[in-house]
C-alpha positions as CSV (number, residue, x, y, z in Angstrom):
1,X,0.0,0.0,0.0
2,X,1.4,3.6,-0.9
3,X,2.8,5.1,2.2
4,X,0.3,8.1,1.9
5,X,-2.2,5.8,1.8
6,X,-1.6,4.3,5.4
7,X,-0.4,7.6,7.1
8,X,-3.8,9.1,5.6
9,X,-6.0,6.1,6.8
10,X,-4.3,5.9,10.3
11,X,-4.8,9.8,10.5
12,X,-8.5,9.4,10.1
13,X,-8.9,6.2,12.3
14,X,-7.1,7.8,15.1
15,X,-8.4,11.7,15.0
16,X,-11.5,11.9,12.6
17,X,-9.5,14.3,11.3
18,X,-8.1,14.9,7.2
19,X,-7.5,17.7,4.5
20,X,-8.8,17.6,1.0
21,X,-5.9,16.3,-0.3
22,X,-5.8,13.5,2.3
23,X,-9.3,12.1,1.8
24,X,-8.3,12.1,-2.3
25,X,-5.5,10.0,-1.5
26,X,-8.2,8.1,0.3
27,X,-10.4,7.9,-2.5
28,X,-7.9,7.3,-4.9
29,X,-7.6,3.1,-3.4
30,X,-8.1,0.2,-5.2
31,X,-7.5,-3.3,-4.7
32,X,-6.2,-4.1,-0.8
33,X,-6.3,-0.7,-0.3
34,X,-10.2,-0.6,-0.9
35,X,-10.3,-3.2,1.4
36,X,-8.7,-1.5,4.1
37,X,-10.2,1.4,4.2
38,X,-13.7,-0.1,3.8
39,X,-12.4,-2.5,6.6
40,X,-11.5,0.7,9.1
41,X,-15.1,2.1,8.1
42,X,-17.0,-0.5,9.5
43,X,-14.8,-1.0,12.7
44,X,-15.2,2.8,13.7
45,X,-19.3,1.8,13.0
46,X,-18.9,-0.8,15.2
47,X,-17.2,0.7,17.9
48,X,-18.9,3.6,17.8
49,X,-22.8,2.6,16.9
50,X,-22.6,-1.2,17.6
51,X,-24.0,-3.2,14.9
52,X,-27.7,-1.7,15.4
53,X,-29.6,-0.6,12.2
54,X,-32.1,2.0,11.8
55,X,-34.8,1.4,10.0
56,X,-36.9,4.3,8.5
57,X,-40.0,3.9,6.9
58,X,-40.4,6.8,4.0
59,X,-43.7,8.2,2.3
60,X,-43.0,10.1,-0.6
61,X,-46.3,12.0,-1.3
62,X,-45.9,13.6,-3.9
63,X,-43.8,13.9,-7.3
64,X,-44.3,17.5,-8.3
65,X,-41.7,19.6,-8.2
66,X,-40.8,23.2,-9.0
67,X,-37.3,22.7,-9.9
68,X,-35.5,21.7,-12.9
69,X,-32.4,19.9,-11.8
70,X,-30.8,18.5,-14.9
71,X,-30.4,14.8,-12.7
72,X,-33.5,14.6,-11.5
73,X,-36.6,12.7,-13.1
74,X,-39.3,14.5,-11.4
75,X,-37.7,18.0,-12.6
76,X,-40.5,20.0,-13.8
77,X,-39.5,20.0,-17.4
78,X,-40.2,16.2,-17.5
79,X,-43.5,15.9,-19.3
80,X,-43.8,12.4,-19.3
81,X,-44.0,11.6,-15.6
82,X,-47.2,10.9,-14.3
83,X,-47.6,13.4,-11.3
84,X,-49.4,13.0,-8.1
85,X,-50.1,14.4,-5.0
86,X,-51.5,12.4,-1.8
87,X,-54.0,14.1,0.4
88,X,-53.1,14.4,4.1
89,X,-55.6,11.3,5.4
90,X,-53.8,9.2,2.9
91,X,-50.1,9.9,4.3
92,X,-51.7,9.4,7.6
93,X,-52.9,5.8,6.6
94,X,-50.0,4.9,5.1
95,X,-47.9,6.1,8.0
96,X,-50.3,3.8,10.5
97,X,-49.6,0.8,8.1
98,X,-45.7,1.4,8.9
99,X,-46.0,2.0,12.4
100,X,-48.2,-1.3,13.2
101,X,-45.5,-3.0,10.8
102,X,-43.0,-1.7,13.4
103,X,-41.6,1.0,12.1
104,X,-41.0,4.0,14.7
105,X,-39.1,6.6,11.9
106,X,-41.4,8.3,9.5
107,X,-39.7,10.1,6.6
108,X,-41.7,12.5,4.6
109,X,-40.2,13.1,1.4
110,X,-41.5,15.1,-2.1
111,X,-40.5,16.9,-4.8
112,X,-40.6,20.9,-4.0
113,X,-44.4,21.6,-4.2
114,X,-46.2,24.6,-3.1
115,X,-49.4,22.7,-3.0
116,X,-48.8,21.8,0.8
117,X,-48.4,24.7,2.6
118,X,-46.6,24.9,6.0
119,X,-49.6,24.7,8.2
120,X,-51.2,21.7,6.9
121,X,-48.4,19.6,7.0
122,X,-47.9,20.8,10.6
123,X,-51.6,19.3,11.7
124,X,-49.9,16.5,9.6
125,X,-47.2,15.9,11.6
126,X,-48.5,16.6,14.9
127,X,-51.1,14.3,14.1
128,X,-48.5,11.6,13.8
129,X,-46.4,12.5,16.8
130,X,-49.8,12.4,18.9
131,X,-51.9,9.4,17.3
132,X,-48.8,7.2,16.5
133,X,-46.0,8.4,18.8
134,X,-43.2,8.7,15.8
135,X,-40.4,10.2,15.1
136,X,-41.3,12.5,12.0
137,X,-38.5,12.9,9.6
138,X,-39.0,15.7,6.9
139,X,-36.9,16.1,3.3
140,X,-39.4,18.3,1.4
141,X,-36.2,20.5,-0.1
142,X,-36.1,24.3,0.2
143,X,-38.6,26.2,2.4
144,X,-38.5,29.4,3.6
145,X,-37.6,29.8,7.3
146,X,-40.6,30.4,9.0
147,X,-42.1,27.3,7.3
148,X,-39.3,25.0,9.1
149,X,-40.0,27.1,12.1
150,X,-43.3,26.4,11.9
151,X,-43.0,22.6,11.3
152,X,-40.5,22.1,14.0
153,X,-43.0,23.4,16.2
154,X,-45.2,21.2,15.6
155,X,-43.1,18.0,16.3
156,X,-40.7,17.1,12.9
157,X,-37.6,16.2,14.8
158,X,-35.3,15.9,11.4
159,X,-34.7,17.4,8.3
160,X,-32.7,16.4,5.3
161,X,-31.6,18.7,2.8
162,X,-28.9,17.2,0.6
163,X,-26.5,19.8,-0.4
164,X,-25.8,17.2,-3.7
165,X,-22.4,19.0,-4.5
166,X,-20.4,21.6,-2.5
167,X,-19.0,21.9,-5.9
168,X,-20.5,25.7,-6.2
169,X,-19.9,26.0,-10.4
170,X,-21.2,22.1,-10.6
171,X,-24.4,23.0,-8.4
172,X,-25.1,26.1,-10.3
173,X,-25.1,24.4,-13.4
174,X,-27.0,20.9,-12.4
175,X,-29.7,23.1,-10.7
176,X,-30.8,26.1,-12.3
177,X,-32.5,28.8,-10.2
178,X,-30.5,27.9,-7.3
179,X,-26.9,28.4,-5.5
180,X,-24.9,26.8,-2.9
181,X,-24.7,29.3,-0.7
182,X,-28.7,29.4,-0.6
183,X,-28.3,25.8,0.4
184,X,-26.1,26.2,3.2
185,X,-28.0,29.2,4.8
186,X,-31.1,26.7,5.0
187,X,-28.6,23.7,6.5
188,X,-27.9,27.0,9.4
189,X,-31.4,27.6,9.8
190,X,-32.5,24.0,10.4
191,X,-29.2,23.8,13.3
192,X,-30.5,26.8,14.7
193,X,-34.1,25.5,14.6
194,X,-33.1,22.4,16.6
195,X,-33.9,19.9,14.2
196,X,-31.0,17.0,13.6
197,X,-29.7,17.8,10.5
198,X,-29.4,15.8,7.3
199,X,-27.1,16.5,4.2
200,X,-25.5,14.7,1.3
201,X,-24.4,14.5,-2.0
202,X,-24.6,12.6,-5.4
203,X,-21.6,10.8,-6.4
204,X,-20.7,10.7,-10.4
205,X,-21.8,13.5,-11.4
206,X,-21.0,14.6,-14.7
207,X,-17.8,16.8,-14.4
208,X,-17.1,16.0,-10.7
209,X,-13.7,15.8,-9.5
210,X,-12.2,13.6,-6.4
211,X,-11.2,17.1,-4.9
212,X,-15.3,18.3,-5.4
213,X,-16.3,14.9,-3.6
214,X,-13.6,15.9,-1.0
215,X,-15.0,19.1,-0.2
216,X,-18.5,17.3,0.1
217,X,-17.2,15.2,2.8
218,X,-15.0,18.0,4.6
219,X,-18.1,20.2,4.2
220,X,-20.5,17.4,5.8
221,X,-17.9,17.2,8.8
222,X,-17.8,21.3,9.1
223,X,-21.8,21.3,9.3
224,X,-21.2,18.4,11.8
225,X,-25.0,16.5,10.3
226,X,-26.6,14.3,12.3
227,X,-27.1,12.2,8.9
228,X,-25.5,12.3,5.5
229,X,-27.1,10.5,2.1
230,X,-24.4,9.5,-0.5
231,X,-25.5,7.9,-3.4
232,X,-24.4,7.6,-7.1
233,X,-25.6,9.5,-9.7
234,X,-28.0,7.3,-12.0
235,X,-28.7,8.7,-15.4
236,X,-32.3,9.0,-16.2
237,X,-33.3,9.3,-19.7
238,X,-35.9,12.0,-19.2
239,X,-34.0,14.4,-18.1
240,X,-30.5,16.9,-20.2
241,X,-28.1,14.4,-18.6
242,X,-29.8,10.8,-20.7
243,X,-26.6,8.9,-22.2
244,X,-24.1,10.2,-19.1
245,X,-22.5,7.0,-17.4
246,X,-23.8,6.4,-13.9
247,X,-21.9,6.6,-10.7
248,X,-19.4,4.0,-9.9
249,X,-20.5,1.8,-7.0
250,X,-16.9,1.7,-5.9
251,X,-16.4,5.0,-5.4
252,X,-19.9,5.7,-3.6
253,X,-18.8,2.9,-1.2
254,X,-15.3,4.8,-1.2
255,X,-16.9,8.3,-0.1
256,X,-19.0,6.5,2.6
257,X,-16.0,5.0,3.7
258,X,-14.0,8.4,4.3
259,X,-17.1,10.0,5.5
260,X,-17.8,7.3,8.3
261,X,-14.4,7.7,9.5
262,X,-14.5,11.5,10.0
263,X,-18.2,11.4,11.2
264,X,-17.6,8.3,13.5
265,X,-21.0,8.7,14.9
266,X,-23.3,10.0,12.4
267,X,-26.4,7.9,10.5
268,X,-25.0,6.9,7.1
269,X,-28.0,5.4,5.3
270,X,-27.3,2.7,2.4
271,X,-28.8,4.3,0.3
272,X,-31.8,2.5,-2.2
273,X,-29.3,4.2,-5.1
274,X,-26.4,1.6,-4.0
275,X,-28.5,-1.1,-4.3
276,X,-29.9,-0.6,-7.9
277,X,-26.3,-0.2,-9.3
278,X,-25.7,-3.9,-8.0
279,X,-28.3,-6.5,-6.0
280,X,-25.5,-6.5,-3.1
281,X,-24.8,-2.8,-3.0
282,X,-27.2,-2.1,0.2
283,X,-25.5,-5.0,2.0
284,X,-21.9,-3.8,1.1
285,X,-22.6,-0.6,2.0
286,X,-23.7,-1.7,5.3
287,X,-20.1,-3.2,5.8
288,X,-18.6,0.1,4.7
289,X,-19.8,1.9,7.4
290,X,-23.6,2.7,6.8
291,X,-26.0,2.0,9.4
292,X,-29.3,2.7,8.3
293,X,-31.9,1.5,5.9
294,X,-34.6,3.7,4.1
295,X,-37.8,1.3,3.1
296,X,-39.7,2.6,0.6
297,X,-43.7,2.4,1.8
298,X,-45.1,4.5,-0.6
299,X,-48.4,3.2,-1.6
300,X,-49.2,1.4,-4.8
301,X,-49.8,2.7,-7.6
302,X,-48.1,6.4,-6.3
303,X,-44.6,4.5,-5.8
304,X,-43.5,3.7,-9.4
305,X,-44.2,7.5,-10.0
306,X,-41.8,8.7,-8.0
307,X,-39.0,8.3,-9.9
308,X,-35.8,10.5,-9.3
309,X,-33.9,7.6,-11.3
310,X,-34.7,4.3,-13.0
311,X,-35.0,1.1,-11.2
312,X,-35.3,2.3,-8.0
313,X,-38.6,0.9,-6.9
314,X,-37.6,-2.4,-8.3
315,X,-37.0,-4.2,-5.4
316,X,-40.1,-3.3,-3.5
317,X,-41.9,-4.8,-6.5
318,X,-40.0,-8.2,-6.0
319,X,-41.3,-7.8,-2.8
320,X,-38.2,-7.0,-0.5
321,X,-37.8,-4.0,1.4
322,X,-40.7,-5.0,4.6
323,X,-40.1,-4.2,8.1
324,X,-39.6,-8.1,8.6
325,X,-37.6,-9.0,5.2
326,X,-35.1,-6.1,6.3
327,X,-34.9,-8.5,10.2
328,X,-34.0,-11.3,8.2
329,X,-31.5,-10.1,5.9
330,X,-29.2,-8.0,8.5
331,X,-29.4,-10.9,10.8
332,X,-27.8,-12.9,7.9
333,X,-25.5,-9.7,7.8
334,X,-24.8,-9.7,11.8
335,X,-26.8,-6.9,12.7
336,X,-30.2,-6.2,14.5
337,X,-32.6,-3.7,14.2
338,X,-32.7,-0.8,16.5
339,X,-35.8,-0.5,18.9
340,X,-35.5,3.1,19.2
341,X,-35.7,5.6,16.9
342,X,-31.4,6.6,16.8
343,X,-31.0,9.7,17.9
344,X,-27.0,10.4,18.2
């Protein structure tokens, strides 16, 4: 193994600690090297989480969106989507089906859309904090600050906000409209809020540089998130970047890797997009440091319609992805399910 290699690796094991150039030479292993690094990832999990994994059940109610990010299928250009929007009662339902399953995490995820405004999706989630006694995750993308005021108020104890790229020419030019900095103010405002904070970024972008997925790490360990979604980029044919390759599964595994060693005690999801680049890529991802596991329990037919990239409802469809398939397979894995709901 190259001798930068080692001195970074040992660095990062022993401080949580490395520059940009340092988590590049990270990112730059192959072969035994891969190994190792993936091999200190999961020890600093292990020592530092156990080998408990979260399991969060997410609703994604609706697919419209106001944005037109050139990577993203439910961009608002993209005529050919079938859009929908769930009412409240129906969230609600499909929330009580995950908690009796045993789920105790709700995520609420959509596309940007004005539809719901900030007060009714505050009955929403008080409703679910009162009737079902969850923990109410939100990812509904940028809101102005009184809305997250307003819905942290009412009981949403999370928030996640993927910054995609800290890249600030890269963002600018994958999502028009919108700026980095714009992003990070609302990452501030949910700290200062009180929620836990959730970031992230896609990995593969087109034109994205081992020093750009560098600064995305260093910039998830300045903001200090409570949880950080990585994932690869997927092409999606209806959308300006059709044709670009997809994300190496690798080198996602390689940036969760780095960032589980400088965030030795924040949630790492493995990430649905892991697992459509290859049938293992959840489980491998779980032995590169992740520890939790999103479960898609969007409601037929609203599920297939929710498609950010290809192929990633496939799976539910083969009929994985339940509270008790999920029990069985990380017991094969060596883990358990957390009881609780894994705060920090």
């Amino acid at each position: 193994m190259r001798p930068a290699f080692s001195a970074a690796l040992a660095k990062a094991v022993k401080t949580h600690l490395l520059s940009g150039a340092e988590i590049v030479t990270l990112l730059q292993a192959g072969g035994r090297e891969a190994e190792a690094l993936f091999r200190a990832a999961d020890e600093v999990r292990a020592r530092h989480l156990g080998d408990t994994v979260h399991l969060r059940a997410i609703i994604e109610f609706s697919n419209h969106c106001v944005r037109n990010c050139l990577y993203c299928g439910l961009r608002r250009n993209n005529r050919r989507l079938p859009r929908y929007q769930m009412a409240p009662e129906e969230i609600f339902v499909a929330a009580a089906r995950a908690r009796a399953e045993g789920y105790r995490t709700i995520v609420l995820q959509s596309g940007e859309d004005p539809r719901y405004q900030a007060a009714e999706l505050a009955g929403l989630v008080r409703r679910l904090k009162t009737e079902l006694n969850v923990t109410v995750t939100l990812s509904l993308g940028d809101l102005p600050r009184a809305s997250y005021r307003e819905l942290r108020a009412a009981g949403a104890g999370r928030y996640l906000l993927k910054h995609e790229t800290a890249d600030p020419v890269l963002f600018a030019r994958l999502r028009p409209e919108t700026r980095l900095p714009g992003r990070l103010e609302r990452l501030t405002w949910l700290r200062e809020l009180g929620y836990q904070v959730g970031a992230g970024n896609i990995v593969g972008l087109p034109g994205q540089t081992l020093r750009a997925l560098a600064a995305d790490v260093l910039l998830l360990k300045r903001f200090a998130v409570d949880m950080a979604g990585i994932g690869p980029f997927i092409s999606h044919p209806d959308t300006p970047l059709a044709g670009c390759a997809s994300g190496s599964l690798e080198l996602t595994l390689k940036v969760l890797a780095v960032t589980r060693l400088l965030l030795p005690r924040t949630h790492l999801p493995a990430t649905t997009a892991v697992g459509v680049l290859h049938p293992e890529g959840r489980a491998r991802a779980l032995r590169c440091g992740a520890n939790v596991i999103m479960s898609d329990l969007t409601p037929t037919p609203y599920r297939r319609y929710y498609e950010i990239y290809p192929g990633r409802t496939r799976s539910v469809v083969e009929g994985r992805g339940s509270f008790a398939w999920w029990q069985e397979e990380l017991a094969h894995l060596g883990r358990k399910v957390g009881k609780g709901p894994g705060r920090p």
